[in-house]
C-alpha positions as CSV (number, residue, x, y, z in Angstrom):
1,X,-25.3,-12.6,-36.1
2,X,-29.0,-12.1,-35.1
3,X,-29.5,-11.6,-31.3
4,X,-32.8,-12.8,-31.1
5,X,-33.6,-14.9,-28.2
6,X,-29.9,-14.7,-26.7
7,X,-30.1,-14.3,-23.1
8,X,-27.8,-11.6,-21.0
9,X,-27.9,-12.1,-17.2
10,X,-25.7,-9.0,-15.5
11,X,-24.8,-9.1,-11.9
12,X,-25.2,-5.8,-10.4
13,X,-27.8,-2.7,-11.1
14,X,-25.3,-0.3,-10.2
15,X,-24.5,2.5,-12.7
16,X,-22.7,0.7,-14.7
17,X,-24.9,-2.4,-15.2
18,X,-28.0,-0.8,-15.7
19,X,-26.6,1.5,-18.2
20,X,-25.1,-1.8,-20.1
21,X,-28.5,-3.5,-20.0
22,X,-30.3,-0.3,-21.9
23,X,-27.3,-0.5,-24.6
24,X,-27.8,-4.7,-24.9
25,X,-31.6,-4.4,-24.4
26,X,-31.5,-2.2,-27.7
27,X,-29.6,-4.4,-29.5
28,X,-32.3,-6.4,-29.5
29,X,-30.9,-9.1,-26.5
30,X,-32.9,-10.7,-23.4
31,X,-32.1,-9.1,-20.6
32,X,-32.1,-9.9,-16.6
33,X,-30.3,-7.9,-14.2
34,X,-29.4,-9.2,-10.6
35,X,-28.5,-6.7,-8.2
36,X,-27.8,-7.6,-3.9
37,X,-29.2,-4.7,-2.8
38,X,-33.0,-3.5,-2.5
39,X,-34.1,-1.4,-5.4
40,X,-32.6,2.1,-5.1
41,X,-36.0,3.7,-5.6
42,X,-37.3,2.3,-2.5
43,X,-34.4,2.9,-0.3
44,X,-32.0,5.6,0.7
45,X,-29.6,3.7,2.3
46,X,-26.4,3.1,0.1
47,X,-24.1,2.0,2.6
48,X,-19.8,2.1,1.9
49,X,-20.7,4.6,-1.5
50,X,-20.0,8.2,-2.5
51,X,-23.5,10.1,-2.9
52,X,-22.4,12.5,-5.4
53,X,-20.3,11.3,-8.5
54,X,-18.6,14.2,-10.9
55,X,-19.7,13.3,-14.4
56,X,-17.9,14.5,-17.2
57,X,-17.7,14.4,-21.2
58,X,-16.9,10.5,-21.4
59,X,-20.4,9.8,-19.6
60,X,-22.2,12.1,-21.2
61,X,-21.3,10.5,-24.4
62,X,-22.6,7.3,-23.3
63,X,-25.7,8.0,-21.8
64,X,-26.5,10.3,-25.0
65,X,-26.0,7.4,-27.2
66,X,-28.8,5.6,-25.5
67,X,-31.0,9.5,-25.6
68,X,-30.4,9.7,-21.8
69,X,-27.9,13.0,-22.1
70,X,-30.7,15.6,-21.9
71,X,-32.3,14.4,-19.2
72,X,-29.5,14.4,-16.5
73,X,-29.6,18.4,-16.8
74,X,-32.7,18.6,-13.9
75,X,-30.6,17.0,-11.2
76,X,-26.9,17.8,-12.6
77,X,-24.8,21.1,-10.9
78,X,-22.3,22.4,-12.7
79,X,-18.6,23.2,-11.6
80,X,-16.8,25.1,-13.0
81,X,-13.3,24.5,-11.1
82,X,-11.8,24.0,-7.8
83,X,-13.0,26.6,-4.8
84,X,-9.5,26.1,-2.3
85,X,-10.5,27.1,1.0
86,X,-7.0,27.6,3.1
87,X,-7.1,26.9,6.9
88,X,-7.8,31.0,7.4
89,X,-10.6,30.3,5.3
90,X,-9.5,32.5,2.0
91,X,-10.6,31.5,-1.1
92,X,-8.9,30.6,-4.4
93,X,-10.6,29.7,-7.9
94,X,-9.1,27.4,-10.4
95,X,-10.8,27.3,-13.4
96,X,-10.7,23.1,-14.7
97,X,-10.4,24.1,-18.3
98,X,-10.9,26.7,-20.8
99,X,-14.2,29.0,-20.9
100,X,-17.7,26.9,-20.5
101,X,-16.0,23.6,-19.7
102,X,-17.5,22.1,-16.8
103,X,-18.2,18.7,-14.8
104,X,-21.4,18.1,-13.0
105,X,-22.3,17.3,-9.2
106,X,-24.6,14.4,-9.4
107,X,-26.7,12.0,-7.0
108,X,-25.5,8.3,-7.5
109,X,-29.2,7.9,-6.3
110,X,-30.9,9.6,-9.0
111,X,-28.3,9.0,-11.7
112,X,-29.4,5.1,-10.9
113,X,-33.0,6.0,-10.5
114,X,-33.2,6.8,-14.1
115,X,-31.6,4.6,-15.0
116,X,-33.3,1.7,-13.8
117,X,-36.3,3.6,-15.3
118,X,-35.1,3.5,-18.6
119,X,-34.1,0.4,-18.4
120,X,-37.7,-1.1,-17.4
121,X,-39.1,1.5,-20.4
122,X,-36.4,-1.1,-22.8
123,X,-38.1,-4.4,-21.8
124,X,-35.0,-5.1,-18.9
125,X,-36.4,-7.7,-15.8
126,X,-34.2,-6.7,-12.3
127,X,-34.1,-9.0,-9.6
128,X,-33.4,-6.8,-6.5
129,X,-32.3,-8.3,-3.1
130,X,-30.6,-11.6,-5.1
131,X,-27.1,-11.9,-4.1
132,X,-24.9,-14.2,-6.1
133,X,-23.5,-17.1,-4.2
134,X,-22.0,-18.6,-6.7
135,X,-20.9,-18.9,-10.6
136,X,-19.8,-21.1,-13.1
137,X,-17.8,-19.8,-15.7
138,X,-17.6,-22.8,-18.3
139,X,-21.9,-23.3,-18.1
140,X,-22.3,-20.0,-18.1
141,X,-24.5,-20.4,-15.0
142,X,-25.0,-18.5,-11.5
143,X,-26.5,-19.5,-8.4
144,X,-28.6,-16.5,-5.7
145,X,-29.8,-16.6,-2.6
146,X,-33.3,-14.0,-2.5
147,X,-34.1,-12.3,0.7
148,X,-37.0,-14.9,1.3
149,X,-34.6,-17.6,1.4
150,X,-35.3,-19.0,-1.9
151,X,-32.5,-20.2,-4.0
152,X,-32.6,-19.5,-7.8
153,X,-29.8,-21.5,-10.2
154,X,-29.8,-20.1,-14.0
155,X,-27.5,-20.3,-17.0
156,X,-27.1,-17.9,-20.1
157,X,-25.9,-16.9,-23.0
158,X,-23.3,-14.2,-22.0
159,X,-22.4,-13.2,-18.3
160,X,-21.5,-9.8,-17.4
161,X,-19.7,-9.3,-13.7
162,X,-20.7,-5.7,-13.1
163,X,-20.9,-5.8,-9.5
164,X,-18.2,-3.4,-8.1
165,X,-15.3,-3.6,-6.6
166,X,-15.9,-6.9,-4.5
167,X,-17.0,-9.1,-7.6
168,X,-18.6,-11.6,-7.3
169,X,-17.9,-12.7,-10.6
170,X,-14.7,-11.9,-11.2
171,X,-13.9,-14.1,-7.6
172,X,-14.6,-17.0,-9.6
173,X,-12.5,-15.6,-12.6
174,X,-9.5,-15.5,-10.2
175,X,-9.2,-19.1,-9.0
176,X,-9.0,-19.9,-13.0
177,X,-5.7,-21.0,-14.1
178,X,-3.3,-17.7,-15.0
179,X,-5.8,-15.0,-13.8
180,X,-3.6,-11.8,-12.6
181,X,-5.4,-10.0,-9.6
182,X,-4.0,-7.2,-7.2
183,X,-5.6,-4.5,-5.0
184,X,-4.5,-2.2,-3.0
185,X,-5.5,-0.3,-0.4
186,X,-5.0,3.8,0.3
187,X,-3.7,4.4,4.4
188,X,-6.7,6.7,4.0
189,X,-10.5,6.1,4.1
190,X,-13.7,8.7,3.7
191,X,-16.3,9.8,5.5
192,X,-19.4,11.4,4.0
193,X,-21.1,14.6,6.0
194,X,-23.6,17.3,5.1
195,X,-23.9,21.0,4.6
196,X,-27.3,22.3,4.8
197,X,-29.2,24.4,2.7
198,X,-29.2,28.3,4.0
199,X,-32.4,29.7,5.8
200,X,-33.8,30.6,3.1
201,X,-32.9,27.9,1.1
202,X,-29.8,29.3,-0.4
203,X,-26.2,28.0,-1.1
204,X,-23.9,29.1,2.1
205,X,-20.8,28.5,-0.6
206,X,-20.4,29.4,-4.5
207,X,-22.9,26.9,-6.5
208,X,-20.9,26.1,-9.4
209,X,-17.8,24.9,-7.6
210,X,-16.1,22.0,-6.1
211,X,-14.4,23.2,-2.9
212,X,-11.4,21.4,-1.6
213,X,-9.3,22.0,1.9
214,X,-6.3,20.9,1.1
215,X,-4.2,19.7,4.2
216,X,-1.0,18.2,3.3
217,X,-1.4,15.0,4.2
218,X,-5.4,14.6,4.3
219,X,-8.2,17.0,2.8
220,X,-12.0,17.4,2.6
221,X,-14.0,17.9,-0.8
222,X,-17.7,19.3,-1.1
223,X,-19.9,19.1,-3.9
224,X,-23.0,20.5,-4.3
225,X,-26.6,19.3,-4.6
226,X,-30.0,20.4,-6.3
227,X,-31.7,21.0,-2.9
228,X,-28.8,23.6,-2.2
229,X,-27.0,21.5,0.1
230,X,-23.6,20.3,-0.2
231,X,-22.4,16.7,0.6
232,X,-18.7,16.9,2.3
233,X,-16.6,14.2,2.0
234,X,-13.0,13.9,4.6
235,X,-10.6,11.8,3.0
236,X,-8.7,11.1,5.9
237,X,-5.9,8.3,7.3
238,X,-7.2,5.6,9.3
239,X,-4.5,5.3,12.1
240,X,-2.1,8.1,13.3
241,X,-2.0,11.2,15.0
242,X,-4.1,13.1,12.7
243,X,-6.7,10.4,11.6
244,X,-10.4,8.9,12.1
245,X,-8.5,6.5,15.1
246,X,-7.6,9.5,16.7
247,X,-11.2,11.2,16.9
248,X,-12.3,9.2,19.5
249,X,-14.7,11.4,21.4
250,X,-16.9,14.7,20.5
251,X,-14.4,16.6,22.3
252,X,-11.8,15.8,20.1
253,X,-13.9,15.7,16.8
254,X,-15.0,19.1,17.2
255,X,-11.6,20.3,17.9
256,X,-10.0,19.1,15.0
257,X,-12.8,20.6,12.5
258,X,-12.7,24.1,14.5
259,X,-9.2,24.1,14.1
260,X,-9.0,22.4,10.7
261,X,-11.9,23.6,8.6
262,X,-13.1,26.6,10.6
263,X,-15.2,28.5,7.1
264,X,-17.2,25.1,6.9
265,X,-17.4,23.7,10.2
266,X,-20.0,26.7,11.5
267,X,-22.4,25.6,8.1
268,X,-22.2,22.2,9.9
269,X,-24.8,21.8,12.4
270,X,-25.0,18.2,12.5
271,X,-21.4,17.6,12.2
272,X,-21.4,15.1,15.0
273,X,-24.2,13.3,14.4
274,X,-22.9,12.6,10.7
275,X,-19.3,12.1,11.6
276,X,-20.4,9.1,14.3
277,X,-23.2,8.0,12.1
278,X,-22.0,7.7,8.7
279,X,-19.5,4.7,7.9
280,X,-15.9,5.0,7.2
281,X,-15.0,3.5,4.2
282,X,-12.1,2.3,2.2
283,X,-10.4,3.2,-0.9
284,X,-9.1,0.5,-3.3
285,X,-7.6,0.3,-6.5
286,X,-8.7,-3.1,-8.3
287,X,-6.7,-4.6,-11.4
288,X,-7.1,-7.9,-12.9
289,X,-6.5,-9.7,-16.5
290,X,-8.1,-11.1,-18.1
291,X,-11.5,-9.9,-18.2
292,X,-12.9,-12.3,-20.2
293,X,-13.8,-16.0,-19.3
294,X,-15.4,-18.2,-22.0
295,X,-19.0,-16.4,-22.3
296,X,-18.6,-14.4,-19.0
297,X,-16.9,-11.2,-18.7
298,X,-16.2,-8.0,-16.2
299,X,-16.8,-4.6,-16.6
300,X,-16.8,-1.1,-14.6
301,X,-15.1,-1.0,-11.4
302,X,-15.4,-5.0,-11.1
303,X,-12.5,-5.4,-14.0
304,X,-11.5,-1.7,-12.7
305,X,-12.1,-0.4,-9.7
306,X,-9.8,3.2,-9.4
307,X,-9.4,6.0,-6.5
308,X,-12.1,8.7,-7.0
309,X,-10.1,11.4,-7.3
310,X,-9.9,12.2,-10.7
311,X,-14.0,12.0,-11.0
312,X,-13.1,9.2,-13.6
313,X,-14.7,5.7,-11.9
314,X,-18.3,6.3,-13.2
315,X,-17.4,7.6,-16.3
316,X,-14.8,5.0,-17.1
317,X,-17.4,2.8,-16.7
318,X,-19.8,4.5,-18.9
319,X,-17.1,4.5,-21.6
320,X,-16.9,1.0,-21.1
321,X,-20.6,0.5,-21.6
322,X,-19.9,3.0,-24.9
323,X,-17.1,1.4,-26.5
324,X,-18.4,-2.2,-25.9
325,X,-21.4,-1.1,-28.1
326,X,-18.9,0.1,-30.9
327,X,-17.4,-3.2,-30.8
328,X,-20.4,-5.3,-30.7
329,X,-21.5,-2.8,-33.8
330,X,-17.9,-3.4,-35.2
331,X,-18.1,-7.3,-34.9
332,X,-22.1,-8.1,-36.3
333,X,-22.7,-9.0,-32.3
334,X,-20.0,-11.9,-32.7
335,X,-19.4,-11.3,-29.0
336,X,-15.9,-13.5,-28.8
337,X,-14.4,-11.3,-31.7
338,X,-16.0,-7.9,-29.7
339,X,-15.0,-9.3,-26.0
340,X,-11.4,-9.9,-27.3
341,X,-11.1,-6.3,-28.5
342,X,-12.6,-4.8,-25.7
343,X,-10.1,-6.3,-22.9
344,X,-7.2,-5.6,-25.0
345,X,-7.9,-2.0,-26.0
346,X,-9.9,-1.1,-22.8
347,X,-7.0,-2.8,-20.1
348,X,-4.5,-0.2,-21.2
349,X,-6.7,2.8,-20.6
350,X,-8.2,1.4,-17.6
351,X,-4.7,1.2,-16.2
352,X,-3.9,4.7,-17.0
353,X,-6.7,6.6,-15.3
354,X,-6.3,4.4,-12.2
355,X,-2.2,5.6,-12.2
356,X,-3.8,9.2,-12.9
357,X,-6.5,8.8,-10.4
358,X,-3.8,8.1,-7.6
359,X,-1.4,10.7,-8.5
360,X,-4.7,13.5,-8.6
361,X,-5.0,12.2,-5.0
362,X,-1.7,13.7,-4.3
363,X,-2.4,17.3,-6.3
364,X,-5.7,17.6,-4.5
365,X,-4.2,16.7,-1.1
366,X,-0.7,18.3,-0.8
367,X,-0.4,21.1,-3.9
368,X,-3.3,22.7,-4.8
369,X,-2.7,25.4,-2.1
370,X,0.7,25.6,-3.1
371,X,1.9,28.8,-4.7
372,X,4.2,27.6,-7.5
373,X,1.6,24.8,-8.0
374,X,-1.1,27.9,-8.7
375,X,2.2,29.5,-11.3
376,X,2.7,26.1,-12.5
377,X,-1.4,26.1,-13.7
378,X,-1.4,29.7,-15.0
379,X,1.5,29.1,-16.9
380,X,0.0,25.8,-18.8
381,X,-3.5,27.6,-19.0
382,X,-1.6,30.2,-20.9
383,X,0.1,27.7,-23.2
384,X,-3.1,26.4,-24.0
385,X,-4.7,29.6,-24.9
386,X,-2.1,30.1,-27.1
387,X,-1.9,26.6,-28.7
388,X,-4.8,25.4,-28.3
389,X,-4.7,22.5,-30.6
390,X,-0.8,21.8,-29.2
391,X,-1.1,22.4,-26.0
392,X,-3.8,20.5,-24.4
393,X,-3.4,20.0,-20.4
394,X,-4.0,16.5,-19.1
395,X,-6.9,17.4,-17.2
396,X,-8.6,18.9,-20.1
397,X,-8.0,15.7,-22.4
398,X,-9.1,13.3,-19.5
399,X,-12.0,15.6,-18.9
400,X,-13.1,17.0,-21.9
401,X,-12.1,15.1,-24.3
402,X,-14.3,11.7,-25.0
403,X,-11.9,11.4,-28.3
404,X,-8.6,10.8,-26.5
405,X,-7.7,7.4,-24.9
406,X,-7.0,7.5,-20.9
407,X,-3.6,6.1,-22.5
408,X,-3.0,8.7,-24.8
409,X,-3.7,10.9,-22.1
410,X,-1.5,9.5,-19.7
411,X,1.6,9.4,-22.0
412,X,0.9,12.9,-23.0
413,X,1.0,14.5,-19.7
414,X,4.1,12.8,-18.8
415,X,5.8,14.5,-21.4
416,X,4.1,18.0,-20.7
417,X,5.4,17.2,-16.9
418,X,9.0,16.9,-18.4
419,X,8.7,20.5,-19.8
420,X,7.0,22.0,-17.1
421,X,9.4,20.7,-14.4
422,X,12.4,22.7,-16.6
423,X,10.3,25.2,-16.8
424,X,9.5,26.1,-13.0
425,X,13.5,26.0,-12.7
426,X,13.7,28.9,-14.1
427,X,14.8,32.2,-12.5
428,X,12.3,34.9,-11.0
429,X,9.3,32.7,-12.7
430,X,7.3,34.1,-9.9
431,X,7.4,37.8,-11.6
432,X,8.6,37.3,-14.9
433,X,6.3,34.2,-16.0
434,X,4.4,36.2,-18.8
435,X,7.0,36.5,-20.8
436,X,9.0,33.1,-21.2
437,X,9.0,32.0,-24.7
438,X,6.0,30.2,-25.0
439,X,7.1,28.9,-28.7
440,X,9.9,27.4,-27.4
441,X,8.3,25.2,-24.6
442,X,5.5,23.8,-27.1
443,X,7.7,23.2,-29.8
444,X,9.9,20.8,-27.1
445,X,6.7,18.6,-27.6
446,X,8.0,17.1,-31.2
């Protein structure tokens, strides 16, 4: 099916859409991108969204197919596991998989700056400041309102809803006959804040890590940045004794931090001016079937939108972009025989990272400075050096592993959790760990 001529209109220039429009702008399609916000490149103000994103092996895969890997190394970090920082401020390292496995810190802002270039470089036309008031799914067509007031109506070919978790597309999906929708909400929200560079322009904390206080029932992350700073983010409740309703006054903000995070709150000089300043925002998992709507169809966080906590939301959305190409490749561009694959095959996965996404939230936050958590990790790391090929720890195949299916995945580590929960039952593990019969436990795999 030739795709000359056809014309592609994607709402939303967000990471996702603007990587889609390189991939369809290749393939030879006509391609316009809407997007509500100013052009990225002219602004830094991204209000309500995370400023670094961790990107792993799935991404990477997807931005190499379109000869963009290579390039994110001069504003990528990379982390080599989790720095835990307990409330005396000692440390603890643990490693995220085996030797030279890493993810990378990296600024949503830049990420989307190159992007955008790219996309320009492959013929793309972006319409910044249009927001979409409106869409009809049978024409094909979308109405925008443009900061000057004017008011553009076009129709297309094929209509892609990339615009995040509040779709405006996928809005008019759900008042559609039989359209499934849910979302729901986490009691906890984040904040963004900022530790600087050193006085000499050095790291205050390891480089190549991401550093988590855990606090049972809340925590705070920080990943690094090029410049040497590192952008903090307190995932925190809303309402209750411990939460961002109950820091009502400086007094009480820099108590809490003092007392809560006292290794990072001294590297935070502007720690009140970013707590009051920066927003509070939510944290919402989206789901929704089907994706697909005659010629018009969802992708990244609008058909998916998942927690952040397993550093999965961009790159699921990248794979997206990836596997959508296959299909497309698969099908001779016969887009109703590629769309229908791609919900089918891509709703499953997309539902098991968001599960895994949620229940990371709960290993970050409550175990991670728990001692038979750290035994429970030694003991799978070891089981993986062993049988490597057997043994494969869910991290590492979400991760790591481009070639395994969040699904796959998912199933997978159940099973390993199974084994592992008889495992930690068993007496004196504490001292005697290294020598359990490692055989054994991976052949109750089969």
């Amino acid at each position: 099916m030739t795709t000359r001529g056809k014309r592609i209109g994607i709402i939303g220039a967000g990471l996702v859409g603007t990587l889609l429009s390189i991939y369809l702008a290749k393939r030879g399609y006509n391609v316009s991108v809407f997007e509500k916000r100013d052009d990225v490149r002219e602004t830094d103000r991204d209000e309500g969204r995370s400023i670094n994103l961790a990107l792993s092996t799935r991404g990477i895969r997807a931005l190499d197919q379109v000869g963009l890997a290579t390039r994110i190394r001069d504003f990528a970090i990379p982390m080599h596991g989790r720095m835990m920082h307990d409330p005396s401020g000692n440390l603890s390292f643990l490693p995220y998989g085996s030797y030279g496995q890493f993810i990378n810190s990296i600024s949503r802002g830049g990420l989307n700056a190159m992007l955008l270039e790219e996309a320009e470089k492959n013929n793309v036309r972006f319409y910044f400041s249009h927001r979409c008031t409106s869409v009809n799914i049978p024409k094909t067509s979308t109405s925008f309102q443009a900061s000057n007031g004017k008011a553009l109506e076009l129709d297309f070919d094929i209509l892609v809803g990339a615009d995040g978790v509040f779709s405006a597309v996928r809005s008019a999906m759900q008042i559609t006959d039989r359209y499934d929708y849910s979302q729901s909400y986490l009691e906890h929200g984040y904040k963004e804040l900022q530790i600087p560079a050193g006085p000499a322009g050095e790291f205050l904390m390891e480089k190549n890590a991401l550093h988590i206080w855990p606090r049972e029932s809340f925590m705070m992350i920080a990943l690094p940045n090029p410049d040497a700073t590192f952008t903090c983010t307190l995932f925190f409740p809303f309402e209750g004794r411990q939460s961002f309703a109950s820091l009502s006054d400086d007094e009480r903000i820099l108590k809490f931090f003092r007392e809560t995070f006292p290794d990072a709150v001294h590297h935070m000089p502007r720690l009140l001016e970013d707590y009051t300043e920066n927003p509070t925002s939510s944290l919402v998992t989206i789901r929704c079937y089907p994706w697909v709507r005659h010629k018009t169809f969802l992708i990244g966080d609008a058909a998916h939108g998942i927690l952040p906590f397993y550093g999965q939301g961009m790159n699921a959305g990248f794979e997206d972009c990836f596997i959508l190409n296959e299909m497309l490749e698969r099908f001779n561009d016969d887009w109703p025989l590629a769309l229908a694959d791609f919900q089918r095959t891509r709703k499953e996965d997309t539902d098991a990272i968001a599960q895994l996404a949620f229940d990371n939230f709960i290993e970050m936050r409550d175990l991670v400075a728990d001692p038979r958590f750290l035994l429970r990790k030694k003991i799978e790391a070891r089981l993986h050096e062993l049988y490597p090929n057997d043994w494969v720890p869910l991290y590492s195949m979400v991760t790591f592993n481009e070639h395994i299916r969040y699904s796959y995945a998912y199933r997978a580590g159940k099973k390993q959790q199974e084994i592992m929960d008889e495992v930690m039952k068993t007496p004196g593990l504490a001292s005697n760990w290294q020598n359990l019969d490692f055989d054994e436990i991976v052949r109750r795999l089969s």
